[in-house]
N, C-alpha and C positions, 0 to 999 in steps of 0.2 A: 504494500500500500504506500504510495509517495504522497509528502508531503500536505498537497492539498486537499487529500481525500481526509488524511489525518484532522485536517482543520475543518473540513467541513460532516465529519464525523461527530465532534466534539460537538458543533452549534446546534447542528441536528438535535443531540441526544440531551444538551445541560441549555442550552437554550431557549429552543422552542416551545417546551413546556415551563413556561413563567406566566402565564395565563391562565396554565391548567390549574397549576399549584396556586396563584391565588386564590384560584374560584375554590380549591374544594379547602382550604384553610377558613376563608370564608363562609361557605358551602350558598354561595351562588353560582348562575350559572355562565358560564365560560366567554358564551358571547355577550353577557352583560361586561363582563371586563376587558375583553378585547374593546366593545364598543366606547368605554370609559376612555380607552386608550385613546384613540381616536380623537375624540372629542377634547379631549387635552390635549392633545398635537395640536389640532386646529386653533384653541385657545390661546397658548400659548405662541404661536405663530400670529393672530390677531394682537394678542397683545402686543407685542414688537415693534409690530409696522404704526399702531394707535401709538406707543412712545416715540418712535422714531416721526409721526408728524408731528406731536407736541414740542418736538426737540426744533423741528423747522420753523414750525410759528413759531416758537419766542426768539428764534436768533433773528427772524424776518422783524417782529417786532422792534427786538432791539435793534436793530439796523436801522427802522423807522425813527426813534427816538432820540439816538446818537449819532448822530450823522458825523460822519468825520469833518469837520472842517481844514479847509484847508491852509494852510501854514504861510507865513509870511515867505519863505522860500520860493515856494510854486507860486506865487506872483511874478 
């Protein structure tokens, strides 16, 4: 067995089931957690892009507010 079969041996068997193993620690059921999963991808991927515009407004803002004036030099 070479190398990559070894690695993809491993995720198969200690990976995959992290789904399973919450739902029956929990004892719900499997696609309710997979779906949870999901939905917090999506969430957390929303949240980002909603900081990442609040970060744009206030530097546009500030930009509004402070305007650089310009220096006896550049005359």
């Amino acid at each position: 067995m070479n190398q990559i079969e070894k690695i993809k041996y491993f995720f198969v068997n200690h990976g995959f089931n992290v789904s399973t193993r919450i739902a029956d620690k929990f004892g719900i059921r499997v696609g309710n957690v997979r779906l949870f999963f999901i939905y917090l991808s999506f969430a957390t991927l929303g949240l980002s892009f909603i900081l990442y515009l609040m970060f744009a407004f206030g530097i546009r803002i500030k930009d509004i507010f402070f305007q650089k004036r310009p220096s006896v030099f550049d005359l």
